[in-house]
C-alpha positions in Angstrom: 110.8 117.8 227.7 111.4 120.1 224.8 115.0 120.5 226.2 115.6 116.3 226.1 114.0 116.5 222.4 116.3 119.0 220.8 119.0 117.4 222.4 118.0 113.5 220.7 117.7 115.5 217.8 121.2 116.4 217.8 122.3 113.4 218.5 120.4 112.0 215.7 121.5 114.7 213.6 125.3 113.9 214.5 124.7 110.4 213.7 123.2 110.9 210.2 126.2 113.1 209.3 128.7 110.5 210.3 127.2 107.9 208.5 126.8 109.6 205.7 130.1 110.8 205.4 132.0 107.7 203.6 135.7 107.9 205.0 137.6 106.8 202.1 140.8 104.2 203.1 141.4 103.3 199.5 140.4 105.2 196.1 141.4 103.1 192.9 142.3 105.4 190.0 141.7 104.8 186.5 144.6 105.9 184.2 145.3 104.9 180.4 149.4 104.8 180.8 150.2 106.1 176.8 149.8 109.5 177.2 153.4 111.2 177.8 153.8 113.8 180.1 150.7 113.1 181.6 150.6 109.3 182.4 153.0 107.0 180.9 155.4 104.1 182.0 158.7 104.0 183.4 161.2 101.8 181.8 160.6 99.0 184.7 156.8 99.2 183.8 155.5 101.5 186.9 152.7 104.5 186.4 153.9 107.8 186.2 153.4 111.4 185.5 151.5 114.6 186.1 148.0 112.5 185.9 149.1 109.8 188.7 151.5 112.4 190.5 148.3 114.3 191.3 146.1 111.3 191.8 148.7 110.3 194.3 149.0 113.9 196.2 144.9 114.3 195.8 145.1 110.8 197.8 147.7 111.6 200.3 144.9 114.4 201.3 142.2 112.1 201.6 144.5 110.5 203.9 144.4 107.4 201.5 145.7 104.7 199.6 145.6 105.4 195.7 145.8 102.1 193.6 145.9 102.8 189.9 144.1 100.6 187.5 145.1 100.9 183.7 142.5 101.3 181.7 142.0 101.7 177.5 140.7 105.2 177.2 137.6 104.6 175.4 136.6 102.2 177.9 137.1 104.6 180.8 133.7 106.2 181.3 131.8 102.7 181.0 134.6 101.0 183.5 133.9 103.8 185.9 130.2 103.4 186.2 130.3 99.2 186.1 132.6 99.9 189.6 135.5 98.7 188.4 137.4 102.0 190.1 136.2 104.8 191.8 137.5 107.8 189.6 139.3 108.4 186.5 142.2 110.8 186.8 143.7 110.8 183.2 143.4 114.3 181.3 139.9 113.8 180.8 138.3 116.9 180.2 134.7 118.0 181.2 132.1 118.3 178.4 128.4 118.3 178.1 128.7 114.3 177.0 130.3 113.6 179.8 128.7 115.3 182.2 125.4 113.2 181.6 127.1 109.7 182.4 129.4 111.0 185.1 130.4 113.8 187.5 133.4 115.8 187.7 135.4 117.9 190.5 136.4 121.3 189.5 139.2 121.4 187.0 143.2 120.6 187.9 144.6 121.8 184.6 143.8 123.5 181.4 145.5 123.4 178.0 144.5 123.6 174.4 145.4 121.0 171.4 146.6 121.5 168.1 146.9 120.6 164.6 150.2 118.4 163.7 151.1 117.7 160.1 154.2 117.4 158.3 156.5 120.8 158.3 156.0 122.7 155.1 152.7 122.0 154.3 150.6 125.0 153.6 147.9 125.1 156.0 145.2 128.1 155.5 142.4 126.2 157.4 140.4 122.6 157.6 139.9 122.7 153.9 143.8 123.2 153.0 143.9 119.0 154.5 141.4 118.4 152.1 142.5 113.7 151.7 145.4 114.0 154.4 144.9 111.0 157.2 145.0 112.6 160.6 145.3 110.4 163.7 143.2 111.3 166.9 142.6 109.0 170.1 139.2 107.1 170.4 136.3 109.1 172.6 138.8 112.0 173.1 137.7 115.2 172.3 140.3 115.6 169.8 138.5 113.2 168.2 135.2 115.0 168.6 136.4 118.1 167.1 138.0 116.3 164.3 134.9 114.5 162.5 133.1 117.7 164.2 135.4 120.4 161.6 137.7 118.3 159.5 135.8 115.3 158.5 133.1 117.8 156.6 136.1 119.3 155.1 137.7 116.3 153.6 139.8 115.0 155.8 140.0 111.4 156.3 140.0 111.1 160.3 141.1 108.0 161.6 140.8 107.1 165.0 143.6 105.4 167.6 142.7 102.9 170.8 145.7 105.0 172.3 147.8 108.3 171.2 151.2 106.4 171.1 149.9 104.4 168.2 149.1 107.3 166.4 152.7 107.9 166.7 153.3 105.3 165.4 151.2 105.4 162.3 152.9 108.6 161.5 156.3 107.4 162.0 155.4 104.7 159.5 154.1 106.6 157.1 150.0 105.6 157.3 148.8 109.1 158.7 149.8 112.8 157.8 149.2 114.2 160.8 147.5 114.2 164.5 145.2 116.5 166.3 146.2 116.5 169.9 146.8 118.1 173.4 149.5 120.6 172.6 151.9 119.7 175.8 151.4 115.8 175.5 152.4 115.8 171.6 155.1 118.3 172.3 156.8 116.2 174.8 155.4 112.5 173.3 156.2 113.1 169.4 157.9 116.3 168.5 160.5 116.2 170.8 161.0 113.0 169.7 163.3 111.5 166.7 160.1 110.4 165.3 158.5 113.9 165.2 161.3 115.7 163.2 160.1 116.8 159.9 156.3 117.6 161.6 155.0 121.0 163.3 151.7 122.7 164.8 149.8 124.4 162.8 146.9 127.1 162.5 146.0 128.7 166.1 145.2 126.9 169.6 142.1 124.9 169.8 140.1 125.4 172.9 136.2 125.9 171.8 134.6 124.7 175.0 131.9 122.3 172.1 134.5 120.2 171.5 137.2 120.7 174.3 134.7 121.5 177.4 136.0 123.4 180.5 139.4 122.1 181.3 140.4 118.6 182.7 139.4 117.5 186.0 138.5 114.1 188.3 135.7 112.2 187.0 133.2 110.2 189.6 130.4 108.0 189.4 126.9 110.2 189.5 125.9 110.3 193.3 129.6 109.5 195.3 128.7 113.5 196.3 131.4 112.4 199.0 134.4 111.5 197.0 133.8 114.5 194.7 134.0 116.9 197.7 136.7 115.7 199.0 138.5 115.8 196.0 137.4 119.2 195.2 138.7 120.3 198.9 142.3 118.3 198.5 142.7 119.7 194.6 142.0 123.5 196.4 144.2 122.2 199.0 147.2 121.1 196.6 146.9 123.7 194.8 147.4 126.2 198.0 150.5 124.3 199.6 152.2 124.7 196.5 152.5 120.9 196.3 150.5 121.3 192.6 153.2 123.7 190.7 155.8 121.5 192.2 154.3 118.6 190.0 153.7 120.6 187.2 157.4 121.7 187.4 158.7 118.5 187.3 156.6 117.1 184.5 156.1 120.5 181.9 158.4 122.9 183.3 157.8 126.7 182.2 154.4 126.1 181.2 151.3 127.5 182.4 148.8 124.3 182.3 146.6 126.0 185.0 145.1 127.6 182.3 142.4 130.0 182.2 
């Protein structure tokens, strides 16, 4: 009799597992496309970079189709929790904030941001930009830092629905400057045309109060599934060596593990 119960209880035991393990046949991905070399547009319109070239590997993992839903960046967080998509995979990084309206996997890259203002301007600190205008993208935690350390020290911080139309803004004249992720504004402004004439300056920014611990896949509080399975395909990509082939192609040279 004892034998037959510890065998039900198996069973039973089997069964719970499998239902509670949520086989995922389609994740949809949030990404805000405006964010070069990272996630941005092809000249025909389609998704790509680092950001969706991982989404699409982490998929492939999961066994998966990954459907990518564009997204404005400030509206990321509260489009992931009304179920619009099931994670956000678009160099967010993980911060305290964050952390109490979402959950993250462990991170897939890490890099610091930087000061950008026009080349020769002395720079000896926040209070040397004493009235400049400098650009930073909506809810980002450039953004955060900035009114966090410039904005007491007189700079006028102005914030951007998107990083591209920061670019913009300088190119016309209406900023002095941007604070943003050194490898995206390297590759998305002063490589460019537009960015001739501008520089980084002062040293790396990576205080873990404004910039948290690195960027990794956001998840609705309580899809423990998805974020395990994530977690075991990013350890996964990362030991294939499928990961440094995509950084490669997108920032080749460059460390963005980070530390």
């Amino acid at each position: 009799m004892l034998k037959k119960s510890l065998m039900l209880g198996a069973v039973a035991l089997a069964m719970s597992v499998s239902v509670s393990a949520k086989e995922w046949k389609e994740v949809r991905v949030a990404i805000d496309p405006t964010y070069k070399p990272f996630t941005f547009k092809t000249a025909d319109g389609k998704p790509t970079g680092f950001d969706v070239d991982i989404a699409q590997a982490l998929c492939d993992q999961l066994k998966a189709k990954c459907t990518f839903v564009e997204q404005p960046w400030d509206a990321m967080i509260p489009g992931l929790n009304a179920k619009k998509y099931d994670a956000i995979v678009s160099s967010m990084s993980v911060t305290e904030e964050r952390l109490r309206q979402v959950d993250f996997t462990s991170k897939y890259y890490n890099t610091p941001s930087k000061i950008v203002i026009k080349s020769g301007v002395k720079f000896d600190g926040p209070a040397s930009l004493k009235g400049k205008k400098i650009g930073v993208l909506k809810a980002s935690t450039q953004e955060k830092y900035a009114k966090g350390v410039l904005t007491p020290a007189g700079v006028n911080v102005v914030s951007y629905e998107a990083q591209d139309q920061v670019y913009l803004d300088i190119k016309a004249g209406r900023l002095d400057g941007t604070v943003a992720d050194i490898v995206e504004v390297q590759g998305g402004f002063l490589d460019t045309a537009d960015g001739k004439g501008y520089a980084f300056v002062g040293e790396p920014l990576s205080d873990k109060k404004y910039f948290g611990e690195g960027v990794g896949v956001a998840v609705r509080k309580g899809d423990k599934d998805l974020k395990e399975a994530l977690n075991n395909a990013i350890k996964a990509i990362r030991a294939d060596g499928s990961w440094q082939k995509i950084s490669d192609k997108y920032v080749p040279g460059v460390n963005i593990w980070g530390q």
